[in-house]
LOMI-317035 format. One line per 5 residues: for each residue x, y, z of N, C-alpha, C, O. Coordinates in steps of 0.02 Angstrom, whole numbers, plus 50000, padded with zeros to 5 digits. Example, Ala and Ser with C-alpha at 12.3 -4.5 7.8 and 13.67 -1.06 7.14 Angstrom:
50660 49716 50390 50615 49775 50390 50660 49835 50390 50712 49834 50423 ~ 50642 49888 50354 50684 49947 50357 50645 50002 50394 50670 50057 50402
This chain:
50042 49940 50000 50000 50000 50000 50043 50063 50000 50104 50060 50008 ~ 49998 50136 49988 50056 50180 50008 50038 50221 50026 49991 50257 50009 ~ 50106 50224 50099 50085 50247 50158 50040 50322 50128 50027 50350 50074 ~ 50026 50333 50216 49975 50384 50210 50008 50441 50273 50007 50418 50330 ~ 50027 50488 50268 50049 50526 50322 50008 50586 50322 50012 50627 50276
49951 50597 50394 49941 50659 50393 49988 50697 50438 50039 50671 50458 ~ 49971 50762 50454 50029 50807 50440 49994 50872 50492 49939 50895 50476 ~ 50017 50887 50528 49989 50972 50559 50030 50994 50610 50045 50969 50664 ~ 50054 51067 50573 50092 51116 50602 50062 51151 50672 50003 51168 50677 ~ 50107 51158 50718 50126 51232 50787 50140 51282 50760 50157 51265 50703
50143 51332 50764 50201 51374 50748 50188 51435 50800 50135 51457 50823 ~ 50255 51455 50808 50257 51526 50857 50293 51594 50820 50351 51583 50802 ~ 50267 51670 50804 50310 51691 50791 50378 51678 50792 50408 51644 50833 ~ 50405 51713 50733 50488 51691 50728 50509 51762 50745 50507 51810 50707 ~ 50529 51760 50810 50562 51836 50856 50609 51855 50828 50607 51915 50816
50682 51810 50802 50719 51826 50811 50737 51866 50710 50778 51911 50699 ~ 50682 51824 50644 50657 51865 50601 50633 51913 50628 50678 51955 50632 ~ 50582 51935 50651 50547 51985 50679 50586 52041 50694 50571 52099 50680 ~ 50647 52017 50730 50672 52084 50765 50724 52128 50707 50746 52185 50712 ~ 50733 52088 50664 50757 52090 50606 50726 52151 50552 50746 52205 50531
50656 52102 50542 50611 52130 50482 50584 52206 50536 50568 52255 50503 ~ 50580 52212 50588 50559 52264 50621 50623 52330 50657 50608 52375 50695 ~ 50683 52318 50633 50729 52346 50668 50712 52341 50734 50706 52397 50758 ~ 50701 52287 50783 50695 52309 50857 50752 52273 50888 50767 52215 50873 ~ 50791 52320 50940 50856 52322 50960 50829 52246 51022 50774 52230 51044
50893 52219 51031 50890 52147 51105 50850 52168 51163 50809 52136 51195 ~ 50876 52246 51171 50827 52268 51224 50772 52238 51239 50763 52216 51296 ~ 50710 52228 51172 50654 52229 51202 50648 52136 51200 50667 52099 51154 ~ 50625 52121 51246 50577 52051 51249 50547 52023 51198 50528 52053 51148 ~ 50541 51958 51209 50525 51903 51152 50452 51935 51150 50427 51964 51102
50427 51926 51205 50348 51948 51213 50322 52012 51175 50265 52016 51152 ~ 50389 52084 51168 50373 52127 51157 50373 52125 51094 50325 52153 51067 ~ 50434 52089 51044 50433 52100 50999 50366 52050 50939 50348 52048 50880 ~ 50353 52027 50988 50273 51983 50957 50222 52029 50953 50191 52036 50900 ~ 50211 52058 50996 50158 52110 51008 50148 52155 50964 50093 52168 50939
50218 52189 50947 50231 52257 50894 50230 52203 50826 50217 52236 50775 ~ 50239 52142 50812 50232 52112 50747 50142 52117 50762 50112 52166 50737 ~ 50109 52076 50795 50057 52068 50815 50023 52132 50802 49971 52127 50768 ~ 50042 52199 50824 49975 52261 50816 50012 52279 50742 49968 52289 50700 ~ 50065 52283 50719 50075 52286 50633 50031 52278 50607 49993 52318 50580
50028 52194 50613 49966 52141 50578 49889 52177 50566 49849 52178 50519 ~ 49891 52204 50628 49820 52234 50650 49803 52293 50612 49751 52313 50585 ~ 49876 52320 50619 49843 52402 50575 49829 52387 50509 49787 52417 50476 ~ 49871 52330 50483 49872 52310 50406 49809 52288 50368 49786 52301 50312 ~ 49778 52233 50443 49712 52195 50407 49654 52226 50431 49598 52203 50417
49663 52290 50475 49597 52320 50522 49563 52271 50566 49509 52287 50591 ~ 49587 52216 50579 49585 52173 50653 49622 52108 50673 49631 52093 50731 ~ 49650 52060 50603 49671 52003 50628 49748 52028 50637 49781 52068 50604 ~ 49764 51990 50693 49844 51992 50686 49885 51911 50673 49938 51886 50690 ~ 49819 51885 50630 49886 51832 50606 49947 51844 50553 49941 51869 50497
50001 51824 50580 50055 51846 50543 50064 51819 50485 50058 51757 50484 ~ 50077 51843 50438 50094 51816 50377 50131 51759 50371 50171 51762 50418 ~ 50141 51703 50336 50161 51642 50326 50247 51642 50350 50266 51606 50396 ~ 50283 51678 50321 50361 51687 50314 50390 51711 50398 50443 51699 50427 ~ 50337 51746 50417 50345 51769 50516 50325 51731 50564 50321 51742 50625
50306 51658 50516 50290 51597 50596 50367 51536 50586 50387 51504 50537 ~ 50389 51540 50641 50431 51478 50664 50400 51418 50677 50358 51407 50720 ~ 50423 51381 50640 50372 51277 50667 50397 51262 50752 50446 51260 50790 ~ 50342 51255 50750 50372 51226 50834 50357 51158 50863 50377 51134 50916 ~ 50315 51132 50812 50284 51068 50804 50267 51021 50764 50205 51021 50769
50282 50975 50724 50262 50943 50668 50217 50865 50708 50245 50825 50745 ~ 50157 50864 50692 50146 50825 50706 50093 50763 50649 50051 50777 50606 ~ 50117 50699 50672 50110 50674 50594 50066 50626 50627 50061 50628 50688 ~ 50020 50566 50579 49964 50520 50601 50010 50455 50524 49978 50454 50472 ~ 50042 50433 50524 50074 50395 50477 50036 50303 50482 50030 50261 50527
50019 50306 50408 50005 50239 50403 50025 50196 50350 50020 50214 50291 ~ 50049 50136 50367 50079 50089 50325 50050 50022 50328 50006 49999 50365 ~ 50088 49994 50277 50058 49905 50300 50088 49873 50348 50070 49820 50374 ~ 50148 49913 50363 50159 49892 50468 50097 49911 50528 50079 49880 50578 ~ 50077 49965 50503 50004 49986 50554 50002 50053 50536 50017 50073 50479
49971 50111 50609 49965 50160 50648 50006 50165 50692 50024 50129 50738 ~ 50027 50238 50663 50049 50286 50738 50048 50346 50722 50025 50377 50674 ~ 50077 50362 50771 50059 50439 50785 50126 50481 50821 50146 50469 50878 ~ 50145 50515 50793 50239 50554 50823 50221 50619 50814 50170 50643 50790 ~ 50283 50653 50842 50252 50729 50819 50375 50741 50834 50415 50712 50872
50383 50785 50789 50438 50824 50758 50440 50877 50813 50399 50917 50792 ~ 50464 50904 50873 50427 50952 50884 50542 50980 50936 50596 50952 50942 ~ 50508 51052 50955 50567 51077 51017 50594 51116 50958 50588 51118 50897 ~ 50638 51158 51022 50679 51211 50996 50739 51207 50926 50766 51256 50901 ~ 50746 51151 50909 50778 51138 50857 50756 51122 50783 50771 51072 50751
50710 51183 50761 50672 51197 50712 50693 51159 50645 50657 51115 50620 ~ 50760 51180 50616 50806 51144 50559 50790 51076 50558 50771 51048 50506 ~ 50796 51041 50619 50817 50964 50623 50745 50942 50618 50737 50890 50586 ~ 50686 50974 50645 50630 50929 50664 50609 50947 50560 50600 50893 50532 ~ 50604 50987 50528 50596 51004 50477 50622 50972 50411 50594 50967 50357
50692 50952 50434 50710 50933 50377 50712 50827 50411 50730 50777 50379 ~ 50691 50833 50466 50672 50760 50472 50593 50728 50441 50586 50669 50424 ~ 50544 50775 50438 50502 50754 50372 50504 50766 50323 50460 50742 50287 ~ 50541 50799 50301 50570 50816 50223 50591 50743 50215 50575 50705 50169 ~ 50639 50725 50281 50677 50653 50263 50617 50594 50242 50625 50552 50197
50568 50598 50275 50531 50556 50290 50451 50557 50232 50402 50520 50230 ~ 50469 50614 50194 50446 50613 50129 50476 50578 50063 50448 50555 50014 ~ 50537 50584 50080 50607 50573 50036 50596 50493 50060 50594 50460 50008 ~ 50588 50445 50123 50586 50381 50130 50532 50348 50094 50537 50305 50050 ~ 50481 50373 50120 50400 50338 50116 50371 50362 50036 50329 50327 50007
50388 50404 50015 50355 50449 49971 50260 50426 49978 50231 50389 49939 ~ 50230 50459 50040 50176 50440 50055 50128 50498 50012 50153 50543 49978 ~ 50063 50489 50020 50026 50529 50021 50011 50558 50084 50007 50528 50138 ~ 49999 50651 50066 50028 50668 50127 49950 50698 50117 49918 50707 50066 ~ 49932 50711 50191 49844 50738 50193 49862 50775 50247 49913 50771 50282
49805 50820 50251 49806 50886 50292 49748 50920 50280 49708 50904 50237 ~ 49740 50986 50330 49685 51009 50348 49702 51080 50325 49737 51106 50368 ~ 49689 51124 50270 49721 51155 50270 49808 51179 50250 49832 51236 50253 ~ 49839 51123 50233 49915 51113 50231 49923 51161 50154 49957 51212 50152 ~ 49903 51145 50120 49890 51207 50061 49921 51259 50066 49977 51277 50047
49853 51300 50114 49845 51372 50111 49894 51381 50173 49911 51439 50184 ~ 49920 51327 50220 49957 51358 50275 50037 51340 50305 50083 51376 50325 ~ 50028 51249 50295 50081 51211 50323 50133 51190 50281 50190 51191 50302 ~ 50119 51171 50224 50169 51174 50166 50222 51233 50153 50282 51238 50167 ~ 50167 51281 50116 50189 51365 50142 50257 51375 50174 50317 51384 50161
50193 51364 50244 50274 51408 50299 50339 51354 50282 50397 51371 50271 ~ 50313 51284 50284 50387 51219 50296 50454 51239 50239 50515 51234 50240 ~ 50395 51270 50182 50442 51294 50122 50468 51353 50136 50524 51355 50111 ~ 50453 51411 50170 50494 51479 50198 50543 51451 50245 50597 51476 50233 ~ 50548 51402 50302 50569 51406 50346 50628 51365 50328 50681 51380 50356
50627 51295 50269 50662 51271 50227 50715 51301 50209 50771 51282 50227 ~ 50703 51366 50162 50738 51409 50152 50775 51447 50205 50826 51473 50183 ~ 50766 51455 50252 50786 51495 50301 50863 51467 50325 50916 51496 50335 ~ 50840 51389 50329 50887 51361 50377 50934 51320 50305 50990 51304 50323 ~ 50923 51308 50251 50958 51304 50210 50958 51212 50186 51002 51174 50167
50863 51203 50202 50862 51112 50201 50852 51099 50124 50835 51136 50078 ~ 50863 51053 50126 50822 51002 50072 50759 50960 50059 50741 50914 50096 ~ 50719 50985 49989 50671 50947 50014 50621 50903 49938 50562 50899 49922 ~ 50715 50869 49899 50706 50850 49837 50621 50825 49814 50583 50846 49771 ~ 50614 50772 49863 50556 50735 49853 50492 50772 49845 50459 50760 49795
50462 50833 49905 50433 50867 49888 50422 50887 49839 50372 50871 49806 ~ 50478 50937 49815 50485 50962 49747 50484 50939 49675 50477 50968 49621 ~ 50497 50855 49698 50497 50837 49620 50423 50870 49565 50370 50899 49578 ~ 50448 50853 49517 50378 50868 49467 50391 50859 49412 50381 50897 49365 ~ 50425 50788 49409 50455 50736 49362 50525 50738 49313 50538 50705 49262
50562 50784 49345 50612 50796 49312 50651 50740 49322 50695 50736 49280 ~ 50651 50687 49367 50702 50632 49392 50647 50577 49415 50668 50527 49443 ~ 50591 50584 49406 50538 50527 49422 50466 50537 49361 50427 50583 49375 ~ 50459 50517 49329 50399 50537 49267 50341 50539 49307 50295 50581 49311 ~ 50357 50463 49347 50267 50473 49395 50251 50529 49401 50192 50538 49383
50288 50593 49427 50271 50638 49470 50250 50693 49407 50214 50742 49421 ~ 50275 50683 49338 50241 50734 49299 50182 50756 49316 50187 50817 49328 ~ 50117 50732 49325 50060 50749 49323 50019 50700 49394 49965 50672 49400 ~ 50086 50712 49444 50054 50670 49514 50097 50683 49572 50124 50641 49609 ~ 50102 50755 49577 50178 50769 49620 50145 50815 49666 50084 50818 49657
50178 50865 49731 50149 50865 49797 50118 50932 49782 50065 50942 49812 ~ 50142 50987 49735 50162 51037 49719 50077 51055 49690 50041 51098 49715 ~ 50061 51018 49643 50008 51041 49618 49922 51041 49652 49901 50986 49670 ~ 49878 51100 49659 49828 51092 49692 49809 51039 49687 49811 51004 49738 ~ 49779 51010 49618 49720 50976 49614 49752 50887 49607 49716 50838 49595
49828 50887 49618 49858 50821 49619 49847 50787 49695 49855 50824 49744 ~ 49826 50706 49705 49810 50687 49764 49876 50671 49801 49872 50675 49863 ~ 49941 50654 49774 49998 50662 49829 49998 50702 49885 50025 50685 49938 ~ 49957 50775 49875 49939 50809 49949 49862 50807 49927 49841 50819 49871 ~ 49828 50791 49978 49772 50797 49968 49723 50824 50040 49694 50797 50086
49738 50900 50014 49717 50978 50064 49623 50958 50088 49580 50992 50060 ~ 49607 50917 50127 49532 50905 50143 49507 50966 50139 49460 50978 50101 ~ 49532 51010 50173 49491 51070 50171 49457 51103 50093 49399 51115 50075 ~ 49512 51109 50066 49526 51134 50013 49481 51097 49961 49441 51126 49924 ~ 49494 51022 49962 49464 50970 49918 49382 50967 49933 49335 50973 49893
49381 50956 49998 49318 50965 50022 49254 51008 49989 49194 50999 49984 ~ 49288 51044 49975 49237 51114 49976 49238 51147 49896 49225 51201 49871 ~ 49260 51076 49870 49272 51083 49783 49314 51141 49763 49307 51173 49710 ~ 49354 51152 49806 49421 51214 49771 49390 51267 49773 49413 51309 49735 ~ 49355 51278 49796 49304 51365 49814 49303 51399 49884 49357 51400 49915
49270 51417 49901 49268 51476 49960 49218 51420 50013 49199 51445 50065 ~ 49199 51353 50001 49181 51344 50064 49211 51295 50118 49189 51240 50136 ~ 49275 51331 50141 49310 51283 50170 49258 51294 50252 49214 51335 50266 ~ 49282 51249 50282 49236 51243 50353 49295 51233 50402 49352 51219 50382 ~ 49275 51243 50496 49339 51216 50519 49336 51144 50511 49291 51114 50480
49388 51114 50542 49405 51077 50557 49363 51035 50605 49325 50988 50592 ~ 49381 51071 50677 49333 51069 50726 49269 51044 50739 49247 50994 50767 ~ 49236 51112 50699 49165 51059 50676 49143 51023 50639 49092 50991 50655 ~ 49173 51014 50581 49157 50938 50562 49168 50888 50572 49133 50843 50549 ~ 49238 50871 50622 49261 50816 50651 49202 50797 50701 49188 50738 50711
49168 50853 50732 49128 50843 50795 49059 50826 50773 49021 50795 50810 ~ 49038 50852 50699 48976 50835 50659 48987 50756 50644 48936 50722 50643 ~ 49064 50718 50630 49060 50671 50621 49069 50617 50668 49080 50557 50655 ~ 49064 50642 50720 49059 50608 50778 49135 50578 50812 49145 50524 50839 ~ 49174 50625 50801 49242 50650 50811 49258 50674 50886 49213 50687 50926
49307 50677 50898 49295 50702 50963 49320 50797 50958 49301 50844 50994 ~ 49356 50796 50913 49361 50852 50880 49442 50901 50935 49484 50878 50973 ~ 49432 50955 50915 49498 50993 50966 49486 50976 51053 49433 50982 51085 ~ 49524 50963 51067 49545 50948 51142 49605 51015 51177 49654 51038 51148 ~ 49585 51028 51226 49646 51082 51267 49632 51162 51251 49608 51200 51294
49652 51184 51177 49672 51249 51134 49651 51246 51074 49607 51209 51051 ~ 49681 51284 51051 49662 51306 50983 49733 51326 50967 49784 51323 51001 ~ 49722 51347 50905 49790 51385 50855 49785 51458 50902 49831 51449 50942 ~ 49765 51499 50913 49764 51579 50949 49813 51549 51013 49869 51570 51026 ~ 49781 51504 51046 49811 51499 51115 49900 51482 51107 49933 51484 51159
49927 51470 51058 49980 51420 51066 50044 51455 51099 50083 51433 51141 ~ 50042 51534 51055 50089 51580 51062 50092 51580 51167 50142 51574 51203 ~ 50041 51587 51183 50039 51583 51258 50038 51541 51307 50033 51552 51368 ~ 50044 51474 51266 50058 51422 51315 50143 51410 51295 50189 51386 51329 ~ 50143 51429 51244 50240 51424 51230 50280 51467 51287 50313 51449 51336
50262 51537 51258 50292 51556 51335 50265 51530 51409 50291 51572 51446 ~ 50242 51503 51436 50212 51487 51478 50236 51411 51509 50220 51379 51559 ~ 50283 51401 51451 50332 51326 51443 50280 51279 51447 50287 51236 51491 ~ 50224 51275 51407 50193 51218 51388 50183 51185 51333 50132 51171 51303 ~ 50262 51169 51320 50279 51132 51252 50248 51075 51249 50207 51074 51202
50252 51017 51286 50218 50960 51307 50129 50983 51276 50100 50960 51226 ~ 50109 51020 51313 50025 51015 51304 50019 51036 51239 49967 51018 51210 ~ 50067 51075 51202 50048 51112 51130 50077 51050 51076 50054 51045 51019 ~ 50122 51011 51099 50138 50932 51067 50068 50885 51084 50048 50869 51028 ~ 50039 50867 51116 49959 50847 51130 49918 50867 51090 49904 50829 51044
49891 50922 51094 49844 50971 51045 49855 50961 50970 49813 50951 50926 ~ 49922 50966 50962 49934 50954 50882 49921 50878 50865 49884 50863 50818 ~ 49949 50835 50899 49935 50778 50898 49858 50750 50897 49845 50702 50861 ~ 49814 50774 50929 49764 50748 50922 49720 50796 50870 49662 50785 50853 ~ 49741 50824 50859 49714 50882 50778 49724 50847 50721 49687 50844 50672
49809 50803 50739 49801 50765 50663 49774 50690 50646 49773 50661 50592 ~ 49752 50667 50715 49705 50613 50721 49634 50645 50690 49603 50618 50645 ~ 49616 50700 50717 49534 50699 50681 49555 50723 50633 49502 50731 50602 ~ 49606 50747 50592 49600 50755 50532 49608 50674 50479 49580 50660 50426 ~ 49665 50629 50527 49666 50565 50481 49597 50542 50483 49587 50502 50438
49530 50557 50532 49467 50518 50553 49437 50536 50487 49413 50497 50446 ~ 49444 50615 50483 49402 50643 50440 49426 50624 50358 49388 50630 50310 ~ 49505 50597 50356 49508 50576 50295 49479 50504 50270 49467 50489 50211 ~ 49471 50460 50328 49439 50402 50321 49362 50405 50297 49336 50362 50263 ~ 49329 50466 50322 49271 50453 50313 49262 50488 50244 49207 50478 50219
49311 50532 50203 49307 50532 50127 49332 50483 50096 49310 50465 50042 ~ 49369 50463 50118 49415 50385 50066 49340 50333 50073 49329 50291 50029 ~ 49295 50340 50129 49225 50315 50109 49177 50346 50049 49147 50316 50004 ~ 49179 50400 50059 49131 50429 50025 49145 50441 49976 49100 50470 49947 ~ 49215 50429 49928 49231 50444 49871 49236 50350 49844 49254 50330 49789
49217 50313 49896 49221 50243 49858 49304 50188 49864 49314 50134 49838 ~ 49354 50234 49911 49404 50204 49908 49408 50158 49974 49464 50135 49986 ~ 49362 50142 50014 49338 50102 50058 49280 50082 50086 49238 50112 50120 ~ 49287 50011 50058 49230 49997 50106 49197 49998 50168 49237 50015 50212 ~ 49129 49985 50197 49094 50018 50258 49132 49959 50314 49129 49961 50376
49162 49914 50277 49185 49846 50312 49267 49886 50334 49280 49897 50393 ~ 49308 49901 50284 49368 49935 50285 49379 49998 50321 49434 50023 50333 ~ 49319 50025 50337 49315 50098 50373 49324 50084 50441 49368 50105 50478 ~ 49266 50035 50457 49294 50017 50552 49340 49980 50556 49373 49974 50608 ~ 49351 49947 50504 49428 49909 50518 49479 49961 50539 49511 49953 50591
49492 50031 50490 49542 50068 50501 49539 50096 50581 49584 50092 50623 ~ 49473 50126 50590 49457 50179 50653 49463 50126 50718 49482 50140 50775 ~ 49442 50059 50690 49480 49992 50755 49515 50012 50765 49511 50049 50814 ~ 49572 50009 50737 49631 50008 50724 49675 50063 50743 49735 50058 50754 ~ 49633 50127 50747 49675 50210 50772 49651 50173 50853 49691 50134 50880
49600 50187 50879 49581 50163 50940 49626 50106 50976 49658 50119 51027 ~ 49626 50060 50955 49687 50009 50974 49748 50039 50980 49779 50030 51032 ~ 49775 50080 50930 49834 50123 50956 49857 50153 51010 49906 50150 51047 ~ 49789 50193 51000 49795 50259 51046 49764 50230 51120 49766 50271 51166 ~ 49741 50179 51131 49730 50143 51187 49802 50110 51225 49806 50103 51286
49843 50097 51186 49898 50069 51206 49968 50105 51215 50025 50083 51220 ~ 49941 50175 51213 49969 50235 51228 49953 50275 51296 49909 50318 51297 ~ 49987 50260 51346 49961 50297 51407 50001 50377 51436 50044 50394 51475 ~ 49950 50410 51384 49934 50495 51397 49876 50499 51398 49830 50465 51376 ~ 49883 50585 51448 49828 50595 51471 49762 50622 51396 49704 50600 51391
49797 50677 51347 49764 50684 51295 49727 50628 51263 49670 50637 51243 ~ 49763 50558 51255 49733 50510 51209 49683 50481 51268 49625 50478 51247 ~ 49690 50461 51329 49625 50451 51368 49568 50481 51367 49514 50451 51362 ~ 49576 50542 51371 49523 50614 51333 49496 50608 51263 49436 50611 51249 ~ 49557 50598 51215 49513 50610 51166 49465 50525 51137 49425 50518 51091
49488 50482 51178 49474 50421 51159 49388 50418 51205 49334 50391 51190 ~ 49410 50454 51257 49333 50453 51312 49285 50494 51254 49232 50470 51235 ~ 49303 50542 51235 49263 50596 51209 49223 50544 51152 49163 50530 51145 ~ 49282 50522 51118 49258 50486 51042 49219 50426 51064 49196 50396 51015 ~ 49201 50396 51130 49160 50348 51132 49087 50375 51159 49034 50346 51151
49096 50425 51188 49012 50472 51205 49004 50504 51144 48962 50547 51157 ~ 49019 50510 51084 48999 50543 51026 49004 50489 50958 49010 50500 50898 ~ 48999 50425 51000 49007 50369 50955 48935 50323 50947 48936 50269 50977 ~ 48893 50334 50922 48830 50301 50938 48815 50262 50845 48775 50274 50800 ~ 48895 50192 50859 48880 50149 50817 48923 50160 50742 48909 50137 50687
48970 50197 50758 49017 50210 50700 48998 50210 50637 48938 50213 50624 ~ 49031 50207 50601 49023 50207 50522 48955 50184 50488 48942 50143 50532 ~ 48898 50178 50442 48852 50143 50423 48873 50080 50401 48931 50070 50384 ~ 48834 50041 50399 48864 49961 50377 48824 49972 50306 48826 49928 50263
């Protein structure tokens, strides 16, 4: 088979760009110099201060990988941005999986490719688009409408304006959906040294996103109603034999919002 890796980014302003792209002297604080990127943002968009793609640092990669060895679930994550980055680059370059995501499109690809550049990685496999592999002419990661990445959000909503969160459709599908935070909170549990809980959160974001890809690989016909609870067995069995506190949570949640799984 071939593998299947989903995929979802952390990220925290990148201060030390920041202080850069903003002339602000060591003097001021990590905190401060977020803030003055942060009300920039604000004056720019007249309220959001999300930062533009190229001003977030990864702080987390967290992946849901499946093979004909099984399920699991890892996450790339800590202060050593380069290494955790160009270790799924590596791990694109191994598996050459199909890579799925929530959003990875318009957000996680993006930044991995600015931040790529930054630190000076490699990331052949990605990039191919058949210059050294033909497959990839017209089946490579690069192109929207090619399934090597295949953006749910994006796909979902037929390549138009109705993408939805995440959140609630995982929870419409009887998902257990976000646990802990959200994307807003992360910047403040980082300083707050809650690397651990923001490695959790991501982690179980890219479980309901692998849930939510199972239940299109149904609905587009690439599994059967027999093959669907086989797979979601099969995450459950995992994540049961994993003792954290998040996967107890999100495994409790997913059995009170479970009334009989998949249709037969």
């Amino acid at each position: 088979m071939t593998p299947i890796l989903t995929f979802d980014l952390e990220t925290v302003p990148d201060v030390s760009g920041l202080r850069r792209l903003l002339d602000l002297g060591p003097e001021m604080s990590d905190a401060a110099v977020a803030e003055a990127a942060f009300e920039a943002r604000r004056q720019k968009t007249g309220g959001s201060d999300f930062l533009p793609h190229h001003q977030h640092r990864v702080l987390c990669i967290s992946c849901a990988l499946h093979t004909a060895d099984g399920f699991r679930v890892f996450s790339l994550y800590g202060e050593d941005e380069a290494r955790n980055i160009q270790r799924f680059f590596d791990g694109i370059e191994r598996y050459t999986p199909t890579l799925v995501s929530w959003n990875g499109g318009g957000f996680d690809l993006p930044v991995l490719n600015y931040r790529g550049l930054v630190h000076g990685l490699r990331a052949s496999r990605l990039w191919q688009q058949g210059e050294d592999d033909p497959g990839f002419k017209w089946n490579n990661y690069i192109s929207r409408y090619h399934p090597r990445h295949t953006d749910l959000m994006d796909v979902l909503a037929m390549y138009g304006r109705g993408g939805v969160p995440l959140d609630e459709l995982a929870q419409l599908l009887g998902f257990p959906g976000k646990l802990g935070m959200d994307g807003s909170k992360v910047w403040q549990a980082y300083q707050a040294g809650g690397l651990e809980d923001i490695r959790r959160y991501c982690e179980t974001d890219v479980v309901n996103t692998h849930l939510v890809y199972l239940a299109f690989q149904h609905l587009r016909g690439h599994l059967s109603p027999a093959a669907w609870r086989e797979q979601e067995a099969r995450i459950r069995q995992t994540l049961e034999a994993v003792d954290e506190p998040h996967w107890r949570e999100f495994l409790s949640r997913w059995a009170m919002r479970d009334e009989g799984g998949p249709a037969a």
